[in-house]
C-alpha positions as CSV (number, residue, x, y, z in Angstrom):
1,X,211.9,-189.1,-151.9
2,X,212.3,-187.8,-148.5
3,X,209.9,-185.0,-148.5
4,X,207.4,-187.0,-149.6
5,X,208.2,-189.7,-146.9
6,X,208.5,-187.6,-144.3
7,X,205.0,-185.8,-145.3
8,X,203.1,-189.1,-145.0
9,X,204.8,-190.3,-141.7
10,X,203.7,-186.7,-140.6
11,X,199.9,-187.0,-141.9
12,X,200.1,-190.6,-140.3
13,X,200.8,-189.1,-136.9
14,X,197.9,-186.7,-137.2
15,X,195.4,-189.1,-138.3
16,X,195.7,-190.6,-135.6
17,X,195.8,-188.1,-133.2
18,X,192.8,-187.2,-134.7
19,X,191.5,-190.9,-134.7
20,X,192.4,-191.1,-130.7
21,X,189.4,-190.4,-128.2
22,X,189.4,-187.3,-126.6
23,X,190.6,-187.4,-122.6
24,X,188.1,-187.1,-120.2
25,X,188.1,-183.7,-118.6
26,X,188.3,-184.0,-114.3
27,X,185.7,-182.9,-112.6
28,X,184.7,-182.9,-108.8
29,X,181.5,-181.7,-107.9
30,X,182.4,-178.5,-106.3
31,X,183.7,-178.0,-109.9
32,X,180.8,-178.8,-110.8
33,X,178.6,-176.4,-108.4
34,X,181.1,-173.7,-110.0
35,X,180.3,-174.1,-113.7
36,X,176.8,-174.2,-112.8
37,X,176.4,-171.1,-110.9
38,X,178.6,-169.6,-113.6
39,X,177.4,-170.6,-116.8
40,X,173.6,-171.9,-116.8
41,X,170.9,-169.9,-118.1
42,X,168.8,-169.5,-114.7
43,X,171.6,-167.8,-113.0
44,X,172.7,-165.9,-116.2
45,X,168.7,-164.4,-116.3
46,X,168.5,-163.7,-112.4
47,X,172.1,-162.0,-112.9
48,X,170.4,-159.5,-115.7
49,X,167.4,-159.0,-113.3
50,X,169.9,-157.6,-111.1
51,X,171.1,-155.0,-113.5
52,X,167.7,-154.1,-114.3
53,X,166.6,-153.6,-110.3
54,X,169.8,-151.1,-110.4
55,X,168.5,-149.4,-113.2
56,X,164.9,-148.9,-112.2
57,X,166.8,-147.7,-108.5
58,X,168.6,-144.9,-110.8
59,X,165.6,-144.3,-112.3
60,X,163.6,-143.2,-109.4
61,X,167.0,-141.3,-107.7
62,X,166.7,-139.2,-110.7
63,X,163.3,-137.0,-109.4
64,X,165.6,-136.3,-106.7
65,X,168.6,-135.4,-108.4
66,X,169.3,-131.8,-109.7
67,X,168.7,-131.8,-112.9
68,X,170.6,-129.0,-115.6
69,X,170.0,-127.9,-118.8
70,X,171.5,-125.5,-121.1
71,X,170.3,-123.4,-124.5
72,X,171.4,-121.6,-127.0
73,X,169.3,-119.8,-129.4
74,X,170.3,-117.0,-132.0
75,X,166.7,-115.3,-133.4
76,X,166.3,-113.1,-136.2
77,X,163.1,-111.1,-135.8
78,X,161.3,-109.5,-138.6
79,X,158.5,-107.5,-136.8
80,X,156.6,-107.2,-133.4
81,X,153.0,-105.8,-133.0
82,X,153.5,-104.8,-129.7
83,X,149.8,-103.7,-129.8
84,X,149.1,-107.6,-130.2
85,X,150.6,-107.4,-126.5
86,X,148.6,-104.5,-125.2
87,X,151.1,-102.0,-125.3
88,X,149.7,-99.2,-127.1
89,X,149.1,-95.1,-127.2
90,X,151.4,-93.2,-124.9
91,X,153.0,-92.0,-128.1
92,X,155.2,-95.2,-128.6
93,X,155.8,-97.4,-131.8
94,X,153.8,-100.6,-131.9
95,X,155.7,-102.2,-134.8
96,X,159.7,-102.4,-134.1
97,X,162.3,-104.8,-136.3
98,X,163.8,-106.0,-137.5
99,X,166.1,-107.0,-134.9
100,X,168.0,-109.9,-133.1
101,X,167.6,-111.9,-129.8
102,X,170.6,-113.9,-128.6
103,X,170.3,-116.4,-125.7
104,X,172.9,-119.0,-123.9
105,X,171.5,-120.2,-120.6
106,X,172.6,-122.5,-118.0
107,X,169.0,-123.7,-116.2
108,X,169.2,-125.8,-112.3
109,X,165.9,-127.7,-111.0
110,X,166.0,-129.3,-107.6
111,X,163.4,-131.0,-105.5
112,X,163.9,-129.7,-102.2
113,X,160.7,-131.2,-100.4
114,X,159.4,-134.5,-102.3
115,X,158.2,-137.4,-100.3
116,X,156.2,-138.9,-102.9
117,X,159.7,-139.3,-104.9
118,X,162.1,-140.0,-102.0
119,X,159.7,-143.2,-100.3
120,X,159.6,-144.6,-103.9
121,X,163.3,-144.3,-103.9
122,X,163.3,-145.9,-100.8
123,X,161.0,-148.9,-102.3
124,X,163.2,-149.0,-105.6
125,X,166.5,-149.7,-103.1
126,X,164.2,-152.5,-101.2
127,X,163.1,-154.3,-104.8
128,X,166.9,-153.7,-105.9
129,X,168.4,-155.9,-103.0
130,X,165.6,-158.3,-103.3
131,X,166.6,-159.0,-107.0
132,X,170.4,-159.1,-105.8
133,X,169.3,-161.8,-103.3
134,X,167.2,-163.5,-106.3
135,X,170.7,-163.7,-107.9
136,X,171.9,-165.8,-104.9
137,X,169.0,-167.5,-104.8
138,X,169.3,-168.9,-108.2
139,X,173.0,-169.8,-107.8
140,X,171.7,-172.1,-104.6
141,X,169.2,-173.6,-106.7
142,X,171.7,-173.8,-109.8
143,X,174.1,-175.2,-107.1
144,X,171.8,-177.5,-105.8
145,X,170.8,-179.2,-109.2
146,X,174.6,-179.3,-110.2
147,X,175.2,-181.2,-107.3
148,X,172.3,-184.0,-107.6
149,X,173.1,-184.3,-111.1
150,X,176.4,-185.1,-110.4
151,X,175.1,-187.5,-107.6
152,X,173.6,-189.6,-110.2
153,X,176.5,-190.1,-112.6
154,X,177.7,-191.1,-109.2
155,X,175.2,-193.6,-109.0
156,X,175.0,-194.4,-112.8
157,X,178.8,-195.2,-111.9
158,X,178.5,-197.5,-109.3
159,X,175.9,-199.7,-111.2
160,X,178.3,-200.4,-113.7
161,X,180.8,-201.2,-111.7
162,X,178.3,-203.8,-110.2
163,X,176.9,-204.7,-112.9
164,X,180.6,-205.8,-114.6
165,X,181.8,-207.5,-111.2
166,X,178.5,-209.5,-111.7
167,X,179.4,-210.2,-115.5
168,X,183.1,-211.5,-114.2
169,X,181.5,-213.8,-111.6
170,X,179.1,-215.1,-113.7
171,X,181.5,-215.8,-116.3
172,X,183.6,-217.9,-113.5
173,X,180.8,-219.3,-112.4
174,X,179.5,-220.3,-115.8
175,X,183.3,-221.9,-116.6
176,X,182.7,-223.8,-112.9
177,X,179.6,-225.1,-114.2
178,X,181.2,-226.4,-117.0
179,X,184.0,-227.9,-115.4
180,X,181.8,-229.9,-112.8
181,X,179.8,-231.0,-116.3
182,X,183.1,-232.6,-117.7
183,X,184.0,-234.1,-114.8
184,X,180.6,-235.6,-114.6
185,X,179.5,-234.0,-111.3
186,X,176.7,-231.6,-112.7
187,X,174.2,-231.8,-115.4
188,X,173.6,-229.7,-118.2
189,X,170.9,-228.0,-116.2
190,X,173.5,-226.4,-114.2
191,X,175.2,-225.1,-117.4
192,X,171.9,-223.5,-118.7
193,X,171.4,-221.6,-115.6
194,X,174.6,-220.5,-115.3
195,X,174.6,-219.5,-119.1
196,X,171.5,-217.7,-118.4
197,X,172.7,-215.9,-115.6
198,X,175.8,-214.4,-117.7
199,X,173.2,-213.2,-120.1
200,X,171.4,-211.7,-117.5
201,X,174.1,-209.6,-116.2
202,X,175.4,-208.7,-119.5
203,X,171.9,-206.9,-120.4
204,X,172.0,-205.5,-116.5
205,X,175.1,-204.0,-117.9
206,X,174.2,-202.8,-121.2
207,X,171.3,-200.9,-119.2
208,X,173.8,-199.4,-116.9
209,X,175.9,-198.1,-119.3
210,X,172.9,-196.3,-120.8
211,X,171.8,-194.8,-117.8
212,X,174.9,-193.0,-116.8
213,X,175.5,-191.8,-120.7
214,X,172.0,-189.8,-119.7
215,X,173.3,-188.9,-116.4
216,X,176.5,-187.5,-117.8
217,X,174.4,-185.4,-120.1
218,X,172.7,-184.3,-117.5
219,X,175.4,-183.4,-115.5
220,X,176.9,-181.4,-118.5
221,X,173.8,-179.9,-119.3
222,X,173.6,-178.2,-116.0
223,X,177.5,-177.5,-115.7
224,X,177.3,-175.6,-119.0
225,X,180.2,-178.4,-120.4
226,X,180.6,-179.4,-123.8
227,X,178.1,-182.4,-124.2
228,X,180.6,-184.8,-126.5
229,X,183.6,-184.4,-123.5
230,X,184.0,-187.5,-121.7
231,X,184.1,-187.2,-117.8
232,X,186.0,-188.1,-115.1
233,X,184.2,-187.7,-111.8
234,X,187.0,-187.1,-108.9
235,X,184.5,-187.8,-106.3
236,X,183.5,-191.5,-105.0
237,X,179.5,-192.3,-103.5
238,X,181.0,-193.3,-100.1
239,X,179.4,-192.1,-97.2
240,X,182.3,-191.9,-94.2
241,X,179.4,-191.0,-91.9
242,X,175.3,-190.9,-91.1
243,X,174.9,-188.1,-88.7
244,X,172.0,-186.7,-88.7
245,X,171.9,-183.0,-87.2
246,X,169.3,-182.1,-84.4
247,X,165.6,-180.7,-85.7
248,X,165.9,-177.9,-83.5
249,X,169.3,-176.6,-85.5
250,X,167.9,-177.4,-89.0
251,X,164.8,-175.4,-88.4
252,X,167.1,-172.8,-87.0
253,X,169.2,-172.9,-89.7
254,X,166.4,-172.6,-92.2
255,X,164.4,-169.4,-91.0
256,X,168.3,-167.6,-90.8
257,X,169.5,-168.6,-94.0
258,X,166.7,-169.1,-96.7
259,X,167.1,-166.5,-98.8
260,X,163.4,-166.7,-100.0
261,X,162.7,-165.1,-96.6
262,X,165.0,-162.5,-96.9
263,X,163.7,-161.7,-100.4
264,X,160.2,-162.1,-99.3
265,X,160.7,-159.3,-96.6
266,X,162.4,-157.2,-98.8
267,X,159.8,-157.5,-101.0
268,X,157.0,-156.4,-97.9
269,X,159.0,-153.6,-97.2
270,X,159.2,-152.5,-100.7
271,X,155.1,-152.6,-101.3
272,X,154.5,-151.1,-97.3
273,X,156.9,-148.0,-99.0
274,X,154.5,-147.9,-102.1
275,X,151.8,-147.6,-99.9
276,X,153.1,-145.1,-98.3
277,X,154.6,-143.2,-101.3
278,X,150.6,-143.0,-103.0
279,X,149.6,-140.8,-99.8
280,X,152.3,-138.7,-100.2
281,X,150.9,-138.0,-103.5
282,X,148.4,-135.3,-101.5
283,X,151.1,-133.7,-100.1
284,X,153.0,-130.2,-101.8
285,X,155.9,-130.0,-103.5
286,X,158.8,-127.9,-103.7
287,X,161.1,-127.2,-106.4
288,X,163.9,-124.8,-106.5
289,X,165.1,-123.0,-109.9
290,X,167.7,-121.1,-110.9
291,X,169.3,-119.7,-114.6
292,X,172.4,-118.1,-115.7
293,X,173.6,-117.3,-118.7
294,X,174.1,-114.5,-121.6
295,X,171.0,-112.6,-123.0
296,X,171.3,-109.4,-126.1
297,X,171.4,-108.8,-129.5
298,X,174.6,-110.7,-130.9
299,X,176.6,-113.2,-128.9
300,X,179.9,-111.0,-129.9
301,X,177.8,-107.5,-129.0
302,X,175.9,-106.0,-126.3
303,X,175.6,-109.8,-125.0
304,X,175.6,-109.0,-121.4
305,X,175.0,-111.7,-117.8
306,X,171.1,-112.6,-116.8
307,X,170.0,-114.8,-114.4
308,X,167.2,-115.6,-111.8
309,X,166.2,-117.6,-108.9
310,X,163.0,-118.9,-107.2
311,X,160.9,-121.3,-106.2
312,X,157.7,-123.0,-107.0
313,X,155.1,-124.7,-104.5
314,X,152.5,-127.0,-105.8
315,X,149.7,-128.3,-103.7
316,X,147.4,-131.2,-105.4
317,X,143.5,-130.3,-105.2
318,X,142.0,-133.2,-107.2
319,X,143.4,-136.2,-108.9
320,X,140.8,-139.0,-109.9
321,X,143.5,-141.4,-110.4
322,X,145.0,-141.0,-106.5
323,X,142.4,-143.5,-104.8
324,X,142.4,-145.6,-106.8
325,X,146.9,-145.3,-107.1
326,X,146.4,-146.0,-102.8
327,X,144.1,-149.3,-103.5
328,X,146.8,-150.6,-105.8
329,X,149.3,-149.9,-103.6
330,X,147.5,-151.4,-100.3
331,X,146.8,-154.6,-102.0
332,X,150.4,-155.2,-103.6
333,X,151.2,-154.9,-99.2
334,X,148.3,-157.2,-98.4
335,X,149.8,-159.8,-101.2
336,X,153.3,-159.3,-99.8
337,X,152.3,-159.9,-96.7
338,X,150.5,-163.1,-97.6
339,X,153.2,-164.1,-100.0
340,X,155.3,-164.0,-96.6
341,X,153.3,-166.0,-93.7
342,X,153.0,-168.8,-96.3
343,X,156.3,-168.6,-97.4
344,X,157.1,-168.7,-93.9
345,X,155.1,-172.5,-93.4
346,X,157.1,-173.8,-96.3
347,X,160.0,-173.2,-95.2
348,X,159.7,-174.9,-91.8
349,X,157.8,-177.6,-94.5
350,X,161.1,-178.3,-96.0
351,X,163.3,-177.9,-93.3
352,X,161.2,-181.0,-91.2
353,X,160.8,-183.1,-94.0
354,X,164.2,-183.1,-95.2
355,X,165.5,-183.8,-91.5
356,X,162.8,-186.7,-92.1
357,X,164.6,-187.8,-95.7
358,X,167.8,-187.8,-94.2
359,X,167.2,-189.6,-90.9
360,X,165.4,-192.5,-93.2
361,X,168.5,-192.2,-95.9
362,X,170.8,-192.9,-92.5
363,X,169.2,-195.9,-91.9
364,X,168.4,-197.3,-95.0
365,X,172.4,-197.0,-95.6
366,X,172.9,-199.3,-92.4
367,X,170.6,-201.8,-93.5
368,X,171.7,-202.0,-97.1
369,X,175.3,-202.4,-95.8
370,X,174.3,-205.1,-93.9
371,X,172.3,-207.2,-96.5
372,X,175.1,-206.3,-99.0
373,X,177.2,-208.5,-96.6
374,X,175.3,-211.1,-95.7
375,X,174.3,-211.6,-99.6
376,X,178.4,-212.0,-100.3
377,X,178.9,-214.5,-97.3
378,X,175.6,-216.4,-99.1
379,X,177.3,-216.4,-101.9
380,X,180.5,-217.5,-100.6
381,X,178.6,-220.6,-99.2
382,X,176.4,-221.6,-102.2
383,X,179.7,-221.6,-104.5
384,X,181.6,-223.7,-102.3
385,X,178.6,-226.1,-101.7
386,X,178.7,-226.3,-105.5
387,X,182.2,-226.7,-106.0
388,X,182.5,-229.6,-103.3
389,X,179.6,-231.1,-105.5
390,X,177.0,-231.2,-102.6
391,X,174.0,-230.2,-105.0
392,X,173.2,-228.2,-108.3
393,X,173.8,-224.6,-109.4
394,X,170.5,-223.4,-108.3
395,X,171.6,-221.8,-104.8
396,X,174.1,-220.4,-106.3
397,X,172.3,-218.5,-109.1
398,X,169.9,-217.8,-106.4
399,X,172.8,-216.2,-104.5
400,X,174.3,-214.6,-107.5
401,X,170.9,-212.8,-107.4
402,X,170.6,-211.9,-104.3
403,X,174.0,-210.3,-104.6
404,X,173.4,-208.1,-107.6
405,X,170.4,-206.7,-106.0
406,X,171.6,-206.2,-102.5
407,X,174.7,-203.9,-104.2
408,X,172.4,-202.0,-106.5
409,X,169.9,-201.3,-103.1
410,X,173.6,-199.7,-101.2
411,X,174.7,-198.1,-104.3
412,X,171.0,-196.7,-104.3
413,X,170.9,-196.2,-100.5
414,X,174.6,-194.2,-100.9
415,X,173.3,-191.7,-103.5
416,X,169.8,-191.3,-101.5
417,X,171.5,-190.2,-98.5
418,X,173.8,-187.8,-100.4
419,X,170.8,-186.5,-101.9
420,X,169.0,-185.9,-98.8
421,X,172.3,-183.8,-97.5
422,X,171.8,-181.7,-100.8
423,X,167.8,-181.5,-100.1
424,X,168.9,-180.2,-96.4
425,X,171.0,-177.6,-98.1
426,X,169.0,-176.6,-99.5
427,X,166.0,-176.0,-97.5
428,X,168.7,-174.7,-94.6
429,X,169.7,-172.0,-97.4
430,X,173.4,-173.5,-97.1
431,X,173.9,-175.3,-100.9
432,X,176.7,-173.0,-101.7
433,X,178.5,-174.5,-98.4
434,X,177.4,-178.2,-99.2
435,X,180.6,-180.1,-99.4
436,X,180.5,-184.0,-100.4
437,X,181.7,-186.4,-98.1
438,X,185.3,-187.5,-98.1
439,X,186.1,-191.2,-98.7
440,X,187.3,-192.3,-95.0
């Protein structure tokens, strides 16, 4: 009986441990920012654009690179017509065989002079950092989406929390309003409103509970996490303070550190090369050669060492395809270059009007702040005005109001400015430095 017994207390303990809901997993948003730049599919793609720049680098190294060869060959031949050749009269045979060839040869190619080759080397290395600066351009961006994301689940958050501090207070209230009805101080008015009020706030919080379930999916989504695992954000939506930098330093900021400008000029430099590289196309070429190897009859006899060296020039005369290979090429460079001076307006686009987002998210956290208080002294008034039996409920539900949407406007407020410190980032090209604001 006490296997048995001791079996089911052991498939007890694992039913529920089963049974029990999973811990929530920690997570801060530089965590966050991490996973994101680590596991989502934008940066996993610009990552394998990366290896394929490298490639297409080795690719064009290789016209430059020597390139060797070896052979073997073992012939048996039957007859030769040598007079098939023009070797005939002078008294010698002009059918001979059967007999053998053997052949192992070593065989060297270089380019010695190659412009053509060695400028689109030059533009393969520009394309190849401008896709390794596409990697880190994607993790800012990954970074940067990772970080709103978690922003709102922030957000999503804090409106429960309000929204369950204004279910508790109208439940009080609603149990005041009862009291004062008892004692024959209110009317049954007063208990309706407050009734209705409590209902009110229970659907506000139904309605923020659904909203941060699709903000933590969100959030997951973009971290790469497991989309049933409950979170725990580490951070708190408190702003310790509103500084806004100088315009002058942001747009500073922005033409040193956006990446897209770097890329952009990489990408100039790269089609100028091109350019370049299809006139080179008239120029010569030179190519060194060299052999070495075994040459006779059989590899075991009479095989003895042969070799040769040289060199071969060629000049192009006519190609039909080379003006138009140079058009190409020059307007590639003129849509580089336009690429470039427009890229260059957007960026001081976003740089100004992000230092505009986050001078108005400044002050729209002040004034929030303020009416947040000012809304809980109103309430503090209307309850006890209601309590001392001075008149009905209807200030109070009024200032219960008031309240709830004063503390959703600073929980709002709170995230905007956070997400105007992302948007700066982001246009300064500093996202992977972003770091969220400490609670004071």
């Amino acid at each position: 009986m006490r296997r048995p017994a001791r079996t089911a207390a052991l498939g007890l303990a694992l039913a529920s441990l089963l049974a029990a809901p999973a811990a929530a997993a920690p997570l801060s948003m530089a965590e966050a920012m991490r996973l994101a730049v680590q596991r989502n599919l934008t940066a996993k793609l610009a990552r394998s654009e990366d290896e394929a720049a490298r490639a297409r680098t080795l690719e064009a190294a290789s016209q430059l690179l020597p390139m060797v060869a070896g052979s073997l060959s073992q012939q048996r031949v039957f007859r030769v017509n040598l007079a098939a050749e023009g070797l005939s009269g002078g008294g010698f045979a002009t059918m001979l065989g059967p007999f053998d060839v053997f052949d192992a040869r070593f065989r060297l190619a270089m380019s010695v002079l190659d412009l053509h080759s060695w400028l689109r080397l030059s533009a393969a290395r520009r394309s190849a950092r401008a896709a390794a600066l596409q990697e880190d351009l994607a993790g800012e961006q990954v970074a940067g989406a990772a970080a709103l994301a978690y922003i709102e689940a922030l957000r999503a958050r804090e409106a429960i929390r309000s929204a369950q501090a204004g279910v508790d207070l109208a439940s009080e209230l609603l149990a005041l309003a009862r009291e004062r009805l008892t004692a024959g101080t209110a009317m049954g008015l007063d208990v309706a409103r407050a009734r209705t009020r409590e209902a009110e706030e229970s659907l506000r919080l139904l309605d923020a509970r659904t909203a941060a379930t699709d903000a933590d999916l969100r959030l997951k989504r973009i971290a790469g996490l497991p989309l049933g695992e409950p979170l725990e954000l580490t951070d708190m939506l408190v702003v310790s303070s509103t500084a806004v930098p100088p315009l002058d330093a942001t747009l500073a900021d922005a033409q040193s550190g956006r990446l897209e400008l770097r890329i952009s000029q990489d990408r100039l430099q790269a089609a100028g090369l091109l350019v370049k590289a299809a006139r080179a196309d008239r120029l010569p070429r030179l190519l060194a050669t060299a052999d070495a190897g075994l040459s006779g009859n059989q590899p075991d006899s009479g095989a003895r060492t042969t070799g040769s060296i040289g060199a071969a020039l060629s000049l192009p005369l006519f190609d039909g395809g080379l003006a138009a290979r140079t058009s190409e090429a020059r307007a590639a460079d003129q849509e580089a270059r336009s690429r470039y001076d427009d890229l260059l307006l957007a960026v001081e686009e976003d740089a100004r009007r992000a230092e505009d987002r986050l001078s108005e998210a400044a002050q729209r956290v002040g004034a929030t702040r303020l009416a947040s208080q000012l809304a809980r002294e109103e309430l503090k008034l209307a309850r006890g005005r209601f309590a001392a039996g001075v008149g009905d409920n209807l200030e109070l539900v009024n200032a219960q109001t008031e309240l709830a949407r004063a503390d959703d406007q600073l929980a709002a407020a709170l995230a905007q400015f956070e997400t105007a410190r992302v948007n700066r980032a982001l246009a300064v090209g500093r996202m992977r430095d972003f770091k969220f604001q400490e609670t004071p």
